[in-house]
C-alpha positions, 0 to 999 in steps of 0.5 A: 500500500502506497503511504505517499498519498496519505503524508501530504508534503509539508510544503504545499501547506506550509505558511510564512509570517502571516503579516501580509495576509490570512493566505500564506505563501509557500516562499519565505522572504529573502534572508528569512529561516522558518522551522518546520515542526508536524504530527500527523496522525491517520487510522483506518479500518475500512478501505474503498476498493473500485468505488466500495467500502469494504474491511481493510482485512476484506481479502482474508473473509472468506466464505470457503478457505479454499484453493483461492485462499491456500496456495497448494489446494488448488493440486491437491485437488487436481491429484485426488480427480485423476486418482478418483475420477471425481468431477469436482473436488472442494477441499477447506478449512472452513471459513474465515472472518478477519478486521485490521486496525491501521495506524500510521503516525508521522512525526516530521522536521524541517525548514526553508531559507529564502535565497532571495525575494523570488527564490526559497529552499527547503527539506523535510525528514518525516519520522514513520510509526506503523502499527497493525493490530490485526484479527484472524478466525477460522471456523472449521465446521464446515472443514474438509482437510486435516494435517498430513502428519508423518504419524499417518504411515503414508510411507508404507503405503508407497513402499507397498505399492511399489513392491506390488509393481515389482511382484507384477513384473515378474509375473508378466515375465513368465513366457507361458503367460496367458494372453488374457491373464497378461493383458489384465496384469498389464492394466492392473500394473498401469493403476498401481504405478499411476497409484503409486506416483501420484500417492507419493507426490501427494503424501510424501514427497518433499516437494510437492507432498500436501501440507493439508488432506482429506479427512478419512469422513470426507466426500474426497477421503472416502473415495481415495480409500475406495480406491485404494481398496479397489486395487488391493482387491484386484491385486489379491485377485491376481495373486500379488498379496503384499499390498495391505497397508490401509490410507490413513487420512486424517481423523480430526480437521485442521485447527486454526493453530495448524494454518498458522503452522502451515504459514509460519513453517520456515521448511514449508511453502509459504515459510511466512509470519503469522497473519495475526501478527502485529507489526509495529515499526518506528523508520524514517520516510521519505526525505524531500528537498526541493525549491519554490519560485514566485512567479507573480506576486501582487498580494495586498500588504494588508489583511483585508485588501485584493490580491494575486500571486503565483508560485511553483515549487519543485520537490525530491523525495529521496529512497530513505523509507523502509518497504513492508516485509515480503513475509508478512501479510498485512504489512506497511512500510514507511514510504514507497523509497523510490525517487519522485519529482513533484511539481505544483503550481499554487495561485492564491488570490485574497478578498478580503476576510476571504481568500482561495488557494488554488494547486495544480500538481504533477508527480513523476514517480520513478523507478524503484527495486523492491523484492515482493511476492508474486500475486494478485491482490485478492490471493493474499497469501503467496508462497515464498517461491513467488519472491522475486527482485522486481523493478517497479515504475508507479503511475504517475499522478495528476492533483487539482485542489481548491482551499478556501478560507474565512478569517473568522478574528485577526490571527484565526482563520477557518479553511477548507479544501476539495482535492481530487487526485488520479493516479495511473497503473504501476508497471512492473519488471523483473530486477536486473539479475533476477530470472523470471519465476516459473508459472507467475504472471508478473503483471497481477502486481498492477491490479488495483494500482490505478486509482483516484480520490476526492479528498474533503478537508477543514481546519482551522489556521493561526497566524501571528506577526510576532509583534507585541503590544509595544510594537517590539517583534518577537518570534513569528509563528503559524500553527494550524490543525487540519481533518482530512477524508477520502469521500469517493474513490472510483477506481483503484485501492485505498485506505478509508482513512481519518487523517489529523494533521498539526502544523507549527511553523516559527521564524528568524530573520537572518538578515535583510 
């Protein structure tokens, strides 16, 4: 999930010496210091996905934990059909409730100087805490699949079929065989090989063995029993007697304690965290430079007169943020560390007690390296075969806002905004190095990164000159709070998050 959208850059909002007007500019006066101090605090538990609001957790509900769910189910599956000619295999663990409670906070310093009149530059360091507090049920009543557990014996079962085979063979190379007893051995030595191939796979070879089966009550256990009775009975029919080993499936269904097993197993095909995990991090974001230039600028000197100006400011963003762990299933990093270049182009026009800020901006976002795992958005849960070096190029996005403002008293003011952003698909490649991994589609990681949003804010802003009473200058300062929410999303996935932000804004005067 990107946080870039939801840590607006403190400059676009950030004020000087308000004692020229209630709409501050982004430039600082020539010679002029001005410290920068913010808090920003969002949480989320709900997310709007193509236009609806779902639980943020809304890819690990599930009606039915199944092959969609469980990476692995989907062959085990397919191996029980060709073994039992069933049409239809439905294996689960039941089914699946899930929440999650985000919190992001952000803690951030920086500043601006003014070069000269026209001309300012300034930098921002943003300190990132994430907490997840996530929650993960599964209800087995409804549970078809126990653990494949060594204590099973499967092991006998495969010793025995393969010396079934063996015992076949050397009937079928007595030359005074009959053709019809030869012909039947022949087709009964085909269904014990394919038997024993497929029951090796499936119980105990290392690689491939299911982590899950059918329990022995189950539709797919009964007929997997079945059928390896059929055999056992054509072969004590045909004289081969040392296939007598019973299948023993699974008694008792997988537990929530067992899935948790299957994810968090280090020698097992996920070899992930648990998705009750509660990540917690304290990094650093993304730092930003960048520099503002005043194109126009005819503000009335004072608080009540008519006005215009225009400024362009330019920004860096620098790859000092920490990405989520691959191996962690709600997870969020500090920022997207991949360099960005915004621009914005901000006009403010004052009359009277009322003023309008007005923002067009463009951010070009470069590309980046991350290792991820390889998977759609909906399929949550990727085995660590998936992971993968990749070169990720974000979509660009398109910004337009329009804030106004009342000055309700002398230094307090009452303001709002409507923000509307669009954002277009990311693209992904394989990191040079990295050879593709067989059987993903690389391009699934771009589902649901196109996006946009119509953002809602209001807050209230103070600005103070620094001068006394006596006419003695102090220290200027501004300080503003503001709420911001998402109200509609079309396209794409986003957090349905309530953000509070705190600004604190003092200067110095270095010179003239």
């Amino acid at each position: 999930m990107r946080l870039a959208p939801l840590i607006p850059a403190v400059f676009g909002l950030a004020t000087v010496s308000p004692a020229s007007s209630q709409v501050t500019p982004v430039t600082v006066p020539k010679g002029t210091l001005r410290w920068d101090f913010y808090g920003q605090f969002q949480a989320w538990e709900w997310r709007w996905r193509d236009g609806r609001r779902e639980e943020a957790a809304a890819d690990f509900v599930r009606s039915s934990v199944d092959r969609s769910f469980v990476p692995g189910l989907d062959s085990t599956e397919a191996r029980i059909r060709r073994l039992t000619g069933l049409g239809q295999v439905n294996l689960s663990l039941g089914q699946s409730t899930a929440s999650e409670l985000v919190n992001v906070g952000v803690r951030g310093f920086g500043g601006a100087f003014g070069l000269t009149k026209a001309i300012t530059i300034f930098g921002s360091v943003p300190i990132v805490s994430v907490k997840i507090e996530p929650r993960f049920l599964l209800d087995t009543a409804s549970s078809n699949l126990g653990l494949n557990r060594a204590s099973l014996g499967h092991g006998n079962v495969v010793v025995q079929l393969q010396l079934a085979a063996s015992a076949i063979r050397g009937k079928l190379a007595d030359p005074d065989l009959p053709p019809a007893e030869r012909a039947n051995l022949d087709a009964l030595l085909i269904r014990v090989t394919t038997l024993e191939i497929e029951l090796r796979a499936l119980l105990v070879e290392p690689a491939t063995a299911a982590y899950f089966l059918p329990t022995a009550s189950s539709a797919a256990g009964a007929a997997l029993r079945g059928e390896v009775q059929r055999i056992q009975t054509d072969l004590a029919a045909a004289g081969v007697t040392v296939f007598t080993a019973s299948l023993n499936l699974p008694g008792v269904r997988a537990s929530i304690a067992d899935f948790t097993g299957f994810l968090t197993d280090p020698a097992g095909p996920i070899a992930g965290r648990p998705i009750d995990d509660t990540p917690y991090l304290i990094r650093m974001g993304d730092i930003e430079v960048g520099a503002a230039i005043a194109l126009i600028d005819k503000f009335p000197a004072s608080r009540l007169g008519r006005g215009v100006r225009a400024t362009l400011d330019g920004t860096i963003r620098l790859r000092t943020a920490q990405l989520d762990r691959p191996d962690r299933f709600l997870d969020l990093g500090t920022g997207d560390r991949q360099p960005d270049v915004d621009l914005n182009l901000t006009t403010d026009i004052a009359m009277g007690r009322f003023g309008l800020r007005m923002v067009g901006g463009y951010n070009l976002q470069l590309p980046g390296n991350q290792n991820r795992r390889v998977a759609p958005p909906d399929q949550p849960i990727a085995t660590a075969r998936t992971q993968a070096g990749v070169r990720r190029d974000p979509g660009d996005v398109l910004r337009i806002s329009a804030r106004p403002f009342l000055r309700l008293a002398t230094h307090l003011s009452l303001f709002g905004a409507v923000d509307f952003w669009t954002r277009q698909a990311d693209k992904f490649d394989y990191a040079a190095g990295q050879p593709p991994v067989e059987g993903v589609d690389l391009s699934v990681l771009s589902e649901g990164t196109k996006s946009d949003a119509l953002l809602l804010s209001g807050g209230l802003s103070y600005s103070h000159s620094g001068e006394n009473k006596l006419g003695i200058l102090k220290l200027p300062l501004d300080a503003s709070v503001r709420y911001e929410r998402i109200v509609r999303s079309g396209t794409g996935v986003l957090p349905d998050a309530n953000t509070i932000r705190v600004d604190l804004r003092l200067y110095t005067r270095l010179w003239r």
